[in-house]
N, C-alpha and C positions, 0 to 999 in steps of 0.2 A: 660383332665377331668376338670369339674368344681365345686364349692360346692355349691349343691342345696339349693334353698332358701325355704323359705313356700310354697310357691306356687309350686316350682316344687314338695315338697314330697305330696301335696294335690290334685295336678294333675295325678303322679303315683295311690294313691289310688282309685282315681274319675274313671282314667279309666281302670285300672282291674277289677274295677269291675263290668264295664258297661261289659267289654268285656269278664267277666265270664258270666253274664247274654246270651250275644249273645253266646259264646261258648254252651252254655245249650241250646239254641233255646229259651226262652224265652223272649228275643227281637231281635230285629236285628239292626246293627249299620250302620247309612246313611249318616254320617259324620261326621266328627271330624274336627278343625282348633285350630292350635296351634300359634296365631300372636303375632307380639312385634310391637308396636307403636313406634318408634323412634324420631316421633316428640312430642307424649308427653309423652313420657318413661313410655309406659304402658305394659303388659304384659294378653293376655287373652286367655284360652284357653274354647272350646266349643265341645259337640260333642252333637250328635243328634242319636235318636235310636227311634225306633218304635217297638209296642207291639202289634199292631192295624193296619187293615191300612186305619181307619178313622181316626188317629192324630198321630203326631209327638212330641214327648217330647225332651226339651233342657236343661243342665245342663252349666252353664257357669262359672268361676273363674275368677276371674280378679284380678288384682294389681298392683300399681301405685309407683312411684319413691319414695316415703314420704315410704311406707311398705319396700321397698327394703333397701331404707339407713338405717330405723331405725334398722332393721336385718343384717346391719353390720357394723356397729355404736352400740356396746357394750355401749358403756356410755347416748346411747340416752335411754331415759325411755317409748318411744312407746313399743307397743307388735306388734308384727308383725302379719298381717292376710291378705286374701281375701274377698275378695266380690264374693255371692255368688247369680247367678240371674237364675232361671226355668222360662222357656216358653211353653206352649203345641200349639200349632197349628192345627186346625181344618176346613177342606175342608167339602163343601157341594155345592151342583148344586141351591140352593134358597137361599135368601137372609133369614140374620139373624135376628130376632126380638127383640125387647125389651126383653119380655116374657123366649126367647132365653137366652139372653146375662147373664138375672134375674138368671136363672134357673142354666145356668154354674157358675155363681158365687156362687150361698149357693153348688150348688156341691162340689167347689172347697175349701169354707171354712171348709165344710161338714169336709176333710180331711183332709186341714194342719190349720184348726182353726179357729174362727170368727173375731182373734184381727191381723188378716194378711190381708194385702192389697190385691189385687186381683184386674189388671188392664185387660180388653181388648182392643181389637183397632182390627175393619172388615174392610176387605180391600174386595176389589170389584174390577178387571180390566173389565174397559168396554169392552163391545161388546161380553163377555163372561159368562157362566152360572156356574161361581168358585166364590164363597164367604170363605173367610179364615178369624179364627176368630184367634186370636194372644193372649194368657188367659198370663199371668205373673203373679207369685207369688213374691211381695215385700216380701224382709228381714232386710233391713236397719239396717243393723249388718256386722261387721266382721268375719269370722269363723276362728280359731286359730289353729296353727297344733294339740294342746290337744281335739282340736274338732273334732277329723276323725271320732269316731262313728257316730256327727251329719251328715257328710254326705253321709255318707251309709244307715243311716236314709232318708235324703232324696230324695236317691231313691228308697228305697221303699215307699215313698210314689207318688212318680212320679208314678211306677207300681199300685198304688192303682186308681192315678187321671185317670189316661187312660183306664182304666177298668171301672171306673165310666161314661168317659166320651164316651167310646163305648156303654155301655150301656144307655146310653142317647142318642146315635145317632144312634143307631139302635130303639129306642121307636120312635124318630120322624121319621123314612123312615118309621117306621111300621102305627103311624098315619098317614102320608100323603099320603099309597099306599089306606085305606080308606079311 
């Protein structure tokens, strides 16, 4: 047996409770990865669940050798945390627009706030009719084990984006069938 660090008691909590949600039926989980980087002593765990199955939402933890020594290194004055990155991923058979891209972004502030970064990146493989748009929620913060309500928090608001953004994808199939 080992003594968990941050990241492990923040990973237990991340995914009971993803996988209470799937247990309930109200998502369902399509992946999880638990990796360690050895060449640059990182440590990240991700899992992936759907609510929808016009988009994929992703929660990921991360942390790096600097969080692990200072957490066991008593005498270092760091705080120990993770880094905490959300992706929602979104298929469609037409290409995305400006208009588009506009529109998921104030959605996505709409819900975790205007002073949050909010990246995408549309990926297109040629020769096919799959446009995936890749929405990430910047936090440029560390989250601290004192901070587990925040990320139970933020999955509910993951379940809030996906619901928004189903409904935004179901309004453009319904515009473009007219």
């Amino acid at each position: 047996m080992f003594d968990p660090i941050v990241f492990d008691n923040l990973k237990v909590v991340v995914e009971g409770e993803i996988y209470d949600l799937d247990l309930s039926g109200q998502v369902s989980v399509v992946n999880r990865e638990d990796l360690m980087d050895l060449a640059r002593f990182t440590r990240t765990y991700r899992i992936s669940f759907q609510q929808h199955s016009c988009c994929t939402a992703t929660l990921a933890l991360s942390t790096d050798l600097d969080s692990i020594h200072a957490e066991l290194t008593p005498s270092r004055q760091e705080k120990p945390g993770c880094t905490v990155f959300i992706a929602f991923y979104i298929k469609q058979a037409v290409a995305y627009t400006i208009e588009d891209c506009n529109e998921i972004r104030m959605l996505c502030e709409r819900v975790w706030g205007e002073n949050r970064v909010i990246e995408q990146r549309v990926i297109h493989e040629v020769d096919t009719d799959e446009y995936e748009n890749e929405v990430k929620v910047m936090f440029n913060r560390f989250v601290y084990e004192d901070q587990v309500a925040d990320l139970i928090e933020m999955i509910d608001y993951m379940l809030q984006t996906m619901d928004q953004l189903k409904n935004y994808y179901d309004q453009q199939a319904h515009d473009k069938r007219l």
